[in-house]
PDB file as gemmi writes it, atoms N, CA and C in Angstrom:
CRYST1    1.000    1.000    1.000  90.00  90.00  90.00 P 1                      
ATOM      1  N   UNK A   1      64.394  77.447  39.437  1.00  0.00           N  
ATOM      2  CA  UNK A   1      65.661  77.664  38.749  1.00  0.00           C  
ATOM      3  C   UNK A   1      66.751  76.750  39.272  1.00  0.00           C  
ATOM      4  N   UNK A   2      66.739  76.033  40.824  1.00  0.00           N  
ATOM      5  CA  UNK A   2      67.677  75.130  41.110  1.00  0.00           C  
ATOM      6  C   UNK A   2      68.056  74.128  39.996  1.00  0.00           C  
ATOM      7  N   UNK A   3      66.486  73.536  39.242  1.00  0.00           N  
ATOM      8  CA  UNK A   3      66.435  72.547  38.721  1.00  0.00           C  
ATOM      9  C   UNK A   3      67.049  72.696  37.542  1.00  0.00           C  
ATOM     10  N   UNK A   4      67.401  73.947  36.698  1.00  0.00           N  
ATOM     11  CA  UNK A   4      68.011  74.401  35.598  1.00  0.00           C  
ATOM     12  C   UNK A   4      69.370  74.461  35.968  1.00  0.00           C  
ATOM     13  N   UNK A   5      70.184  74.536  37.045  1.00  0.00           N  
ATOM     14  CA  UNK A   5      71.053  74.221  37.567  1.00  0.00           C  
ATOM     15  C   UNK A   5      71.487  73.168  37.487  1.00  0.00           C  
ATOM     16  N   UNK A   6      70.760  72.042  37.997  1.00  0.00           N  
ATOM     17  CA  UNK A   6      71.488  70.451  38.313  1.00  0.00           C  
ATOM     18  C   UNK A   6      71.567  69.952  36.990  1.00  0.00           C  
ATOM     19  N   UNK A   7      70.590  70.769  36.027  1.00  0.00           N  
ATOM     20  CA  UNK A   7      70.783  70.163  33.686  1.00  0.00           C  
ATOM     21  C   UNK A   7      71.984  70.399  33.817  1.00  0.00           C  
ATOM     22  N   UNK A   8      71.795  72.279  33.774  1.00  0.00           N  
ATOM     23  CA  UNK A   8      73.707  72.692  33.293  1.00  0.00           C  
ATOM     24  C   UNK A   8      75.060  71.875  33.687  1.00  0.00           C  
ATOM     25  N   UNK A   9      74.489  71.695  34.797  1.00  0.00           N  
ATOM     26  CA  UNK A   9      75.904  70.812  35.569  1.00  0.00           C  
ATOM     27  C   UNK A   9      76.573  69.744  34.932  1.00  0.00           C  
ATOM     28  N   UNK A  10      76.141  69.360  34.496  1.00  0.00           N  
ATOM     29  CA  UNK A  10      76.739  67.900  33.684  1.00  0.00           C  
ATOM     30  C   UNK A  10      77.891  68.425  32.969  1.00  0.00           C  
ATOM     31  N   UNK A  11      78.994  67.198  33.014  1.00  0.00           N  
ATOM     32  CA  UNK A  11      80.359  67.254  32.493  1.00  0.00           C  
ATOM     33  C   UNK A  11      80.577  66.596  31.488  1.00  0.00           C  
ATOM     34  N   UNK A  12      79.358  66.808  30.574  1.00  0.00           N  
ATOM     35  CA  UNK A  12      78.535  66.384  29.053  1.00  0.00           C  
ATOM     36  C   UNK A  12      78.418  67.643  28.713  1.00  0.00           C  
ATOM     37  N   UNK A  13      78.143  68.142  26.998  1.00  0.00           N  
ATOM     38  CA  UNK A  13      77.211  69.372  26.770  1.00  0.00           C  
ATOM     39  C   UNK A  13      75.823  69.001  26.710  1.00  0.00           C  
ATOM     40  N   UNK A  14      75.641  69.945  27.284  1.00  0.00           N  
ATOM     41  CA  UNK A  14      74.165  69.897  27.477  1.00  0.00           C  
ATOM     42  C   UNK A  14      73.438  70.593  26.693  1.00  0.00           C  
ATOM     43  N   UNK A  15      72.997  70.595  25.533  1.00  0.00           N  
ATOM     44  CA  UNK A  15      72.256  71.357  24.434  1.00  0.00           C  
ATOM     45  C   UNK A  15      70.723  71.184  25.276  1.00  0.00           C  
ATOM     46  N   UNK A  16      70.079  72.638  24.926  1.00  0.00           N  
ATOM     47  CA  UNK A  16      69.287  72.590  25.043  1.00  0.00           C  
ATOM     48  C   UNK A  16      67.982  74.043  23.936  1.00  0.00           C  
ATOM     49  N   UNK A  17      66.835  73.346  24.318  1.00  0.00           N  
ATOM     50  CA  UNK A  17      66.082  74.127  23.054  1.00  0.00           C  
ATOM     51  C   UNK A  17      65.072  74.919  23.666  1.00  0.00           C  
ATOM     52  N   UNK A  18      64.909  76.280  23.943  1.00  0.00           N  
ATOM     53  CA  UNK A  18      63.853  76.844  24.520  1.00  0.00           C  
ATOM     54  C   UNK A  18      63.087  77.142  23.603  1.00  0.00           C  
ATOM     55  N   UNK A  19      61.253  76.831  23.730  1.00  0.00           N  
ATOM     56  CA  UNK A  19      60.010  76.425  22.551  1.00  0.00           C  
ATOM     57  C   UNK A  19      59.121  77.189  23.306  1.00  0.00           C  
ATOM     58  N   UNK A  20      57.981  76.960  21.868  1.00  0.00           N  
ATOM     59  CA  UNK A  20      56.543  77.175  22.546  1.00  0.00           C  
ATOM     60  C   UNK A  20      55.916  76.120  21.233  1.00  0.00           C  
ATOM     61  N   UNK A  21      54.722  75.181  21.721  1.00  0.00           N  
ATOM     62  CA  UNK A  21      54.360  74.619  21.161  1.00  0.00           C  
ATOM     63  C   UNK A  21      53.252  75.392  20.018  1.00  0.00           C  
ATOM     64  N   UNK A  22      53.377  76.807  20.331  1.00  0.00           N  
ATOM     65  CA  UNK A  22      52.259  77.533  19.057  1.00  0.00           C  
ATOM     66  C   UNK A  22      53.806  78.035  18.314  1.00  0.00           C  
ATOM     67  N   UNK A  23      54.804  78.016  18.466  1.00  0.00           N  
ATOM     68  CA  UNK A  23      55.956  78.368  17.479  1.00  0.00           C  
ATOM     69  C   UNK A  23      56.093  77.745  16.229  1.00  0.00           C  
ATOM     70  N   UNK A  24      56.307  77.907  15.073  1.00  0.00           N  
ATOM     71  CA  UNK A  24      56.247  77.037  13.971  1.00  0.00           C  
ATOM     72  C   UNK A  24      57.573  76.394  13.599  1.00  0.00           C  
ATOM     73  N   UNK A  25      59.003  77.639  13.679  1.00  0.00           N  
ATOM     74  CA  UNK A  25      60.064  77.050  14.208  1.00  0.00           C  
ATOM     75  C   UNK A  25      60.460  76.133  15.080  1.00  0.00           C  
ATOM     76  N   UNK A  26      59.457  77.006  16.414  1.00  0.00           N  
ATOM     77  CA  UNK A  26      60.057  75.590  17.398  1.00  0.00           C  
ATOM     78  C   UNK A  26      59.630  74.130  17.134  1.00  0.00           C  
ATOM     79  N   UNK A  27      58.782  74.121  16.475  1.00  0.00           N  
ATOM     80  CA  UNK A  27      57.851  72.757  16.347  1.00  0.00           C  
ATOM     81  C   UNK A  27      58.679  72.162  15.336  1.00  0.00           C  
ATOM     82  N   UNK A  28      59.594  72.728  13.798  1.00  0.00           N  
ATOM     83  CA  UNK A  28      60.163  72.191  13.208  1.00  0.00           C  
ATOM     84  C   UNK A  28      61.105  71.552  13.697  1.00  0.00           C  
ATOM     85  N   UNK A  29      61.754  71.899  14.585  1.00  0.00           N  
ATOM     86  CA  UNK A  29      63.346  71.401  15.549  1.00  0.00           C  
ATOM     87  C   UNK A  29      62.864  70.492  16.776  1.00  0.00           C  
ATOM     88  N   UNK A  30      61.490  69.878  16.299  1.00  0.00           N  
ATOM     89  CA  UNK A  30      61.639  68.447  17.257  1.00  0.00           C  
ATOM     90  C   UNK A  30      62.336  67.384  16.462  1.00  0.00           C  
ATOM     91  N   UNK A  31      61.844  67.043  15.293  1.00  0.00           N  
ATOM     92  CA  UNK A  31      62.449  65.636  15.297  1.00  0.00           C  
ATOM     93  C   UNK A  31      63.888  66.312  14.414  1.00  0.00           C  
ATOM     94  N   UNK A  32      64.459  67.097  14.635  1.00  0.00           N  
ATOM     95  CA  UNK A  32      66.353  67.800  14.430  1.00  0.00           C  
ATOM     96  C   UNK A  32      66.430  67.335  15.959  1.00  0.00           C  
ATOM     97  N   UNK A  33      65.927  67.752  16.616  1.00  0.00           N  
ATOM     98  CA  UNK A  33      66.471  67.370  18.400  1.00  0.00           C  
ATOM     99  C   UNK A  33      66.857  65.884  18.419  1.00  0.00           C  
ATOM    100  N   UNK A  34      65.239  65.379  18.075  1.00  0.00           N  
ATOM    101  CA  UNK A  34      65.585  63.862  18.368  1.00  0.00           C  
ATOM    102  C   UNK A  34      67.173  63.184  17.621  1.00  0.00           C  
ATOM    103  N   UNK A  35      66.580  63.733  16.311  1.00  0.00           N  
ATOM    104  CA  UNK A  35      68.027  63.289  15.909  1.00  0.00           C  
ATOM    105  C   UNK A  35      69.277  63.448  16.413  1.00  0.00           C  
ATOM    106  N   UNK A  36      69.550  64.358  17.149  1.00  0.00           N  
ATOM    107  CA  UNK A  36      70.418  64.677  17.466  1.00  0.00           C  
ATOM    108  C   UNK A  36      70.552  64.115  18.563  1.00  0.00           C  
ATOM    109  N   UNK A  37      69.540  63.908  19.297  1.00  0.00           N  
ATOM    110  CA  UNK A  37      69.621  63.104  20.952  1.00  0.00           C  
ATOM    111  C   UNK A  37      69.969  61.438  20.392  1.00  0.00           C  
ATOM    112  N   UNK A  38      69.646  61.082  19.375  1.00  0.00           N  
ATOM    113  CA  UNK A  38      69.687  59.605  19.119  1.00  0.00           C  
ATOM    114  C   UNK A  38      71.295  59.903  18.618  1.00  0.00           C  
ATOM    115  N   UNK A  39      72.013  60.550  17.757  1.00  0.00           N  
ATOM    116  CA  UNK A  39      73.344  60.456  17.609  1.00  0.00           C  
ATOM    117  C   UNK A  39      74.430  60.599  18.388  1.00  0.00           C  
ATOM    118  N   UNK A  40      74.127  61.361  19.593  1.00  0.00           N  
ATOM    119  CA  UNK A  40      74.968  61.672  20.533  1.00  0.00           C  
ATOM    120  C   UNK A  40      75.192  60.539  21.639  1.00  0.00           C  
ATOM    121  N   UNK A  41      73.767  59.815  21.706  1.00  0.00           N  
ATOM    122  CA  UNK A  41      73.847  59.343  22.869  1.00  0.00           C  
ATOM    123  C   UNK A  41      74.241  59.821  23.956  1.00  0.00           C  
ATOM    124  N   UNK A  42      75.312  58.989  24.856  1.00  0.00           N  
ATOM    125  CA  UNK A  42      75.473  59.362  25.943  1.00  0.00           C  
ATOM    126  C   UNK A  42      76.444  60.540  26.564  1.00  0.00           C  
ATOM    127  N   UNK A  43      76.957  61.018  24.985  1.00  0.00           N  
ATOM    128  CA  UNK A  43      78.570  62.018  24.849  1.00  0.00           C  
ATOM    129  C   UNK A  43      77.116  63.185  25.251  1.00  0.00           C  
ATOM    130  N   UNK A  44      76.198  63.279  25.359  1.00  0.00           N  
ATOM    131  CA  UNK A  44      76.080  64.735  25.265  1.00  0.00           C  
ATOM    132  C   UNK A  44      74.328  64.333  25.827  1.00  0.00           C  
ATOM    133  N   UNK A  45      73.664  65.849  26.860  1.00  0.00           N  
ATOM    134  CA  UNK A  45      71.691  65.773  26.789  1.00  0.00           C  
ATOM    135  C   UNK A  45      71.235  66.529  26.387  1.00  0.00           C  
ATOM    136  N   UNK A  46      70.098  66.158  25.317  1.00  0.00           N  
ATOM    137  CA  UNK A  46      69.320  67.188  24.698  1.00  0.00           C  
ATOM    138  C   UNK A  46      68.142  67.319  25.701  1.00  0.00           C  
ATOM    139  N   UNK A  47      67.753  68.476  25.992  1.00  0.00           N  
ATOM    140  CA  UNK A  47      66.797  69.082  26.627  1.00  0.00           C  
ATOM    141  C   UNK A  47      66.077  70.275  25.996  1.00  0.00           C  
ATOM    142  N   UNK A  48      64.257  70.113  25.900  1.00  0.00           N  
ATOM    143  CA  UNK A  48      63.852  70.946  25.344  1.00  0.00           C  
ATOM    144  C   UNK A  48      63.049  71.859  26.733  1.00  0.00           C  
ATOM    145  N   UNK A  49      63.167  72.828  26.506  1.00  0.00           N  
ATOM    146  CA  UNK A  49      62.485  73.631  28.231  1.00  0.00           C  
ATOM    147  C   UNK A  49      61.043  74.827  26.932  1.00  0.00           C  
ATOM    148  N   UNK A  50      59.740  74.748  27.624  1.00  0.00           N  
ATOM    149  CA  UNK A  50      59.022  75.121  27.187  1.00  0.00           C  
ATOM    150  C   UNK A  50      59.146  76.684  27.833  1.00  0.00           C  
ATOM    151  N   UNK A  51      59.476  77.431  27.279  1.00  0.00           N  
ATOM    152  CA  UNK A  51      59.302  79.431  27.805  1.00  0.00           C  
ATOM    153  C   UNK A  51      57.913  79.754  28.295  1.00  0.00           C  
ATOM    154  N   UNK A  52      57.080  78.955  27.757  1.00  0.00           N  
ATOM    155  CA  UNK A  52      55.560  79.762  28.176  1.00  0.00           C  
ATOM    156  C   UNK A  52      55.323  79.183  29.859  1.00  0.00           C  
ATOM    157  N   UNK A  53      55.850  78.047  30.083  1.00  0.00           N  
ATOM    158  CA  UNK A  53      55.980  77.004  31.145  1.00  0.00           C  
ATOM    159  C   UNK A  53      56.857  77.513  32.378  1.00  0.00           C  
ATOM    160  N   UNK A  54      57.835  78.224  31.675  1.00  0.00           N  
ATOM    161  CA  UNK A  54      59.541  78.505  32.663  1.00  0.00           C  
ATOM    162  C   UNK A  54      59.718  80.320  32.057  1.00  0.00           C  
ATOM    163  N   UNK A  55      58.715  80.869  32.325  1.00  0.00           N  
ATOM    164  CA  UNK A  55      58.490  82.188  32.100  1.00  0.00           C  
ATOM    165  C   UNK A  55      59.574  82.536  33.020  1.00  0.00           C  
ATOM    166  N   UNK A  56      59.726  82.325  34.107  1.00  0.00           N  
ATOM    167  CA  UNK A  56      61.001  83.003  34.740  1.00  0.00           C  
ATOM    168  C   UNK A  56      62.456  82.688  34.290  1.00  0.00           C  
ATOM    169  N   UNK A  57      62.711  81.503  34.192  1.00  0.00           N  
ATOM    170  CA  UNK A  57      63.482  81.154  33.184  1.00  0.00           C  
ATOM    171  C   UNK A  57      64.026  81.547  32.023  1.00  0.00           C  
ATOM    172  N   UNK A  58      63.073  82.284  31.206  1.00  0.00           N  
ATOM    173  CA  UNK A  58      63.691  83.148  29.769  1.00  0.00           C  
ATOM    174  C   UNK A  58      63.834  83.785  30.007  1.00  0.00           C  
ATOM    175  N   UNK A  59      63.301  84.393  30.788  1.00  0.00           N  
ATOM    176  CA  UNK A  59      63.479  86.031  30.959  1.00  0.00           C  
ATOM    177  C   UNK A  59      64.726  86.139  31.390  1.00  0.00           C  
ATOM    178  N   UNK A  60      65.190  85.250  32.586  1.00  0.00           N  
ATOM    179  CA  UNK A  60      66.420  85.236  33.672  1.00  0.00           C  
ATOM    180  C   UNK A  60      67.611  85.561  32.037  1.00  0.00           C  
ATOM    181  N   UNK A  61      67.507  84.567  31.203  1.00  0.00           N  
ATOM    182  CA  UNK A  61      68.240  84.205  30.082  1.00  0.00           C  
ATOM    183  C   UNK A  61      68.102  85.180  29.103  1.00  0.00           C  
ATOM    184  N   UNK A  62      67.541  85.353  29.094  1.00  0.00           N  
ATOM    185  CA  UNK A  62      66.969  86.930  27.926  1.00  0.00           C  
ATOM    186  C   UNK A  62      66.579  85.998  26.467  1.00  0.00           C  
ATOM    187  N   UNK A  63      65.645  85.315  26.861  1.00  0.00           N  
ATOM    188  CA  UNK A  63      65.185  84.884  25.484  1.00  0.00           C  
ATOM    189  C   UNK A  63      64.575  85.528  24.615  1.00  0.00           C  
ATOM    190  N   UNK A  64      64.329  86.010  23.420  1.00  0.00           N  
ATOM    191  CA  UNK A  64      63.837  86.776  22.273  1.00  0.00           C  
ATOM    192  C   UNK A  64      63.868  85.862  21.827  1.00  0.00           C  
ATOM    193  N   UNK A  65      63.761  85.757  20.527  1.00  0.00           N  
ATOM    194  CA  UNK A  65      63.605  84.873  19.500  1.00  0.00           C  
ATOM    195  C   UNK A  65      63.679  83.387  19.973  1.00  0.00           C  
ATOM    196  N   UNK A  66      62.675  82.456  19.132  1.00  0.00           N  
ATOM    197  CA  UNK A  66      62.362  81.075  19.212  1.00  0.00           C  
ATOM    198  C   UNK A  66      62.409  80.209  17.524  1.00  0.00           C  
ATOM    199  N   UNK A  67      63.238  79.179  17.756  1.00  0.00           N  
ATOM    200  CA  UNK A  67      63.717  78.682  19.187  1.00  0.00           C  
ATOM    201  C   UNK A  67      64.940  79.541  19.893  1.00  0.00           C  
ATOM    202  N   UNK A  68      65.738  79.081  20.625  1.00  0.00           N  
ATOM    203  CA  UNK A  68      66.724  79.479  21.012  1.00  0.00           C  
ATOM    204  C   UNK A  68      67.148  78.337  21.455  1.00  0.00           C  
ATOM    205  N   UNK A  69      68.751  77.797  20.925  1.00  0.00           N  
ATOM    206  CA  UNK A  69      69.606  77.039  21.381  1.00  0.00           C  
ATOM    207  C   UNK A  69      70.710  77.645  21.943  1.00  0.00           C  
ATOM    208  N   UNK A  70      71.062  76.573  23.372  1.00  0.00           N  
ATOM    209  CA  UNK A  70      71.954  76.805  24.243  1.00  0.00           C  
ATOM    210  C   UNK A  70      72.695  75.571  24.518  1.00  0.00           C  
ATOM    211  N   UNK A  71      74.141  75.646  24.651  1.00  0.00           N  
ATOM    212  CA  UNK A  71      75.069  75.040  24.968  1.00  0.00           C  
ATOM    213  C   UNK A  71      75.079  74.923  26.137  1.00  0.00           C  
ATOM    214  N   UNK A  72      75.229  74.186  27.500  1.00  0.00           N  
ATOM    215  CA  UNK A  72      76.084  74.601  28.748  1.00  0.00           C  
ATOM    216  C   UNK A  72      76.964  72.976  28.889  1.00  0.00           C  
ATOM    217  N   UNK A  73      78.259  73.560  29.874  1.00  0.00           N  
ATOM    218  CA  UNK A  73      78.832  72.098  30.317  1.00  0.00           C  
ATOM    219  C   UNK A  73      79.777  72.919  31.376  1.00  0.00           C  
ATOM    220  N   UNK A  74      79.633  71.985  32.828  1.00  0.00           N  
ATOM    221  CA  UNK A  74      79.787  72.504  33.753  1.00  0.00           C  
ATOM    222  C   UNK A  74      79.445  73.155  34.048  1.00  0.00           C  
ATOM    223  N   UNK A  75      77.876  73.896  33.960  1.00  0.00           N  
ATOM    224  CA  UNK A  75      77.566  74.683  34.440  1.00  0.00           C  
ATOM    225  C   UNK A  75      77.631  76.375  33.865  1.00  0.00           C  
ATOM    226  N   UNK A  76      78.402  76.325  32.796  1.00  0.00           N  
ATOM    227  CA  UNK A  76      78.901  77.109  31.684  1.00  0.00           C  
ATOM    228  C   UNK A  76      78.329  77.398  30.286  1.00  0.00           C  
ATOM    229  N   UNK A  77      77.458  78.457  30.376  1.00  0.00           N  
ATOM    230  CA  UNK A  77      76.777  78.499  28.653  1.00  0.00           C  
ATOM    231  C   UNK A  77      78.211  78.959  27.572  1.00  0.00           C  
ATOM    232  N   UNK A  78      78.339  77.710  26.712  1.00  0.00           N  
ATOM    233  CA  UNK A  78      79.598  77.567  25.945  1.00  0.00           C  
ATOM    234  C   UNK A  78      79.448  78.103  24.463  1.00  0.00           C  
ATOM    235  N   UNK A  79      77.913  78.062  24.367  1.00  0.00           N  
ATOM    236  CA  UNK A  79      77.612  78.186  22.965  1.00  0.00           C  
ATOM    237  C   UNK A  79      76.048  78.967  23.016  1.00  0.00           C  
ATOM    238  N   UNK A  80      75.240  79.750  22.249  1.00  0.00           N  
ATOM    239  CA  UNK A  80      74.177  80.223  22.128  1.00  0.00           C  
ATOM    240  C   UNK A  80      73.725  80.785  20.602  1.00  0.00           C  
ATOM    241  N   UNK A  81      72.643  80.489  19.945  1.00  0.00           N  
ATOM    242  CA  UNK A  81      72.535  80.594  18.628  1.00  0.00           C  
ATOM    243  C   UNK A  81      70.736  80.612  19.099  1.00  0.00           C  
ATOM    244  N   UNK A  82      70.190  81.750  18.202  1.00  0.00           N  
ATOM    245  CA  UNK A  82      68.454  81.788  18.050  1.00  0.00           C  
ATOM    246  C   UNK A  82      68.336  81.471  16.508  1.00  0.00           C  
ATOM    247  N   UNK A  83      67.404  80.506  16.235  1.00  0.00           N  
ATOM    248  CA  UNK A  83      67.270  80.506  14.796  1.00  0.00           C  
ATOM    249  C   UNK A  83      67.293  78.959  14.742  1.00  0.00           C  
ATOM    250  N   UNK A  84      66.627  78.537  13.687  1.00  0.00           N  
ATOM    251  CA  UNK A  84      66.582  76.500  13.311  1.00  0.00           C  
ATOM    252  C   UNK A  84      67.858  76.210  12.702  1.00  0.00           C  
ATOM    253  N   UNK A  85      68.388  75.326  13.379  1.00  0.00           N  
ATOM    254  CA  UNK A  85      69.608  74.560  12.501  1.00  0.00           C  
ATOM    255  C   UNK A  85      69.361  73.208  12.317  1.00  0.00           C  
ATOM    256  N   UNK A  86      69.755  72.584  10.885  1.00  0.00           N  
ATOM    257  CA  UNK A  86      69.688  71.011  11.133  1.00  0.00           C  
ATOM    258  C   UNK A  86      70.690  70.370  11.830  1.00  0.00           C  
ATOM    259  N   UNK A  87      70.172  69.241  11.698  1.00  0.00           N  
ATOM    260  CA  UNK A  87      70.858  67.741  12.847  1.00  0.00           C  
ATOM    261  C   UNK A  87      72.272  67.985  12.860  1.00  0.00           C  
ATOM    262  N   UNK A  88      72.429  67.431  11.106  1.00  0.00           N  
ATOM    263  CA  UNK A  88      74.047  67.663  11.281  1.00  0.00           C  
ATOM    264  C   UNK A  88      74.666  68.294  11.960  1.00  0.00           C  
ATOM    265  N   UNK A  89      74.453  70.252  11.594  1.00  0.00           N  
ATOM    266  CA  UNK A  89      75.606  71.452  12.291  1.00  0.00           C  
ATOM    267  C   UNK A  89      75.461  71.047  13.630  1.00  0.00           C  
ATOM    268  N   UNK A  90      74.075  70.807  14.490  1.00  0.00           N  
ATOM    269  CA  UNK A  90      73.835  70.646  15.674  1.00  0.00           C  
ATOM    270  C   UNK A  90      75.355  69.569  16.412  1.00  0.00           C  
ATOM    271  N   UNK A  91      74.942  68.571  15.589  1.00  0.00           N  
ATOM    272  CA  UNK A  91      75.905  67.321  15.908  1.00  0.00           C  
ATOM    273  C   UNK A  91      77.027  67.873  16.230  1.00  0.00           C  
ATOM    274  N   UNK A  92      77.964  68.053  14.931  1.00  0.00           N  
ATOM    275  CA  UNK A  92      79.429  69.366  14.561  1.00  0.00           C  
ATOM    276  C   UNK A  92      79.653  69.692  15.601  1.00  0.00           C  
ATOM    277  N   UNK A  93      78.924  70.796  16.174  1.00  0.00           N  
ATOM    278  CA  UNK A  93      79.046  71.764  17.327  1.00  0.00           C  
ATOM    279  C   UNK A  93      79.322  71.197  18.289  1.00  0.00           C  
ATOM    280  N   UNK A  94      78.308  70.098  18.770  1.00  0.00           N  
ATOM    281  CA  UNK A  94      78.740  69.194  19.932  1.00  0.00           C  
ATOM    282  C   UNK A  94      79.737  68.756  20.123  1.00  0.00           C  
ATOM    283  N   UNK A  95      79.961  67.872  19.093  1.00  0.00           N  
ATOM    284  CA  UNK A  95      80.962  67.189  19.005  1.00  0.00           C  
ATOM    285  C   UNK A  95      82.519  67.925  19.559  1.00  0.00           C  
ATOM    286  N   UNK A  96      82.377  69.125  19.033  1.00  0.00           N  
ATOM    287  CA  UNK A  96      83.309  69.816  19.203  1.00  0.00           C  
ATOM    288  C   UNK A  96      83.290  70.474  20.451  1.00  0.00           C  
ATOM    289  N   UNK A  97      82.522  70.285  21.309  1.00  0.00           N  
ATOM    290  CA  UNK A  97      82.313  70.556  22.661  1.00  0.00           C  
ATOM    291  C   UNK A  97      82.452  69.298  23.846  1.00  0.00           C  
ATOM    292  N   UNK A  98      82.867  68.319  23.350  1.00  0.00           N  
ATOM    293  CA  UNK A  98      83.159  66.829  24.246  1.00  0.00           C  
ATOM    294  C   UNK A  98      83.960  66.910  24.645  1.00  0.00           C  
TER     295      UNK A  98                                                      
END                                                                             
């Protein structure tokens, strides 16, 4: 969990996507991620964290539903939404978090 620490930290938002590669949702919101990692560039990091992988991890977070997107910056979850969104809103949101 340190290492989920030193992500959040950044004085960027840090979006990130908790998956499972047997999810059908989660699997739709790879290339929405990418997109979104290629538009942001350097204003913002997309990070996808696998739940079946970081079992302590969701739980810590209370993950239910997949995917689950999370905001943090500074260390601060700013934003949280379960459910697929496209690129665009993704973008929006950020943006509005710089």
């Amino acid at each position: 969990m340190s290492k989920f620490g030193e992500l959040i930290s950044a004085q960027v938002p840090v979006l990130i996507d908790f998956y499972t590669d047997w999810n059908e949702s989660s699997v739709s919101m790879d290339p929405v991620m990418k997109d979104v990692a290629a538009a942001l560039g350097d204003k913002a990091k997309v990070i996808k964290i696998d739940v079946d992988k970081n079992h302590e991890l969701a739980i810590a977070l209370r993950i239910k539903g997949l995917p689950t997107l999370m905001i943090y910056k500074a260390g601060e979850m700013i934003w949280r939404q379960s459910g697929e969104l496209d690129a665009n809103t993704l973008i929006s949101i950020l943006q509005g978090k710089l």
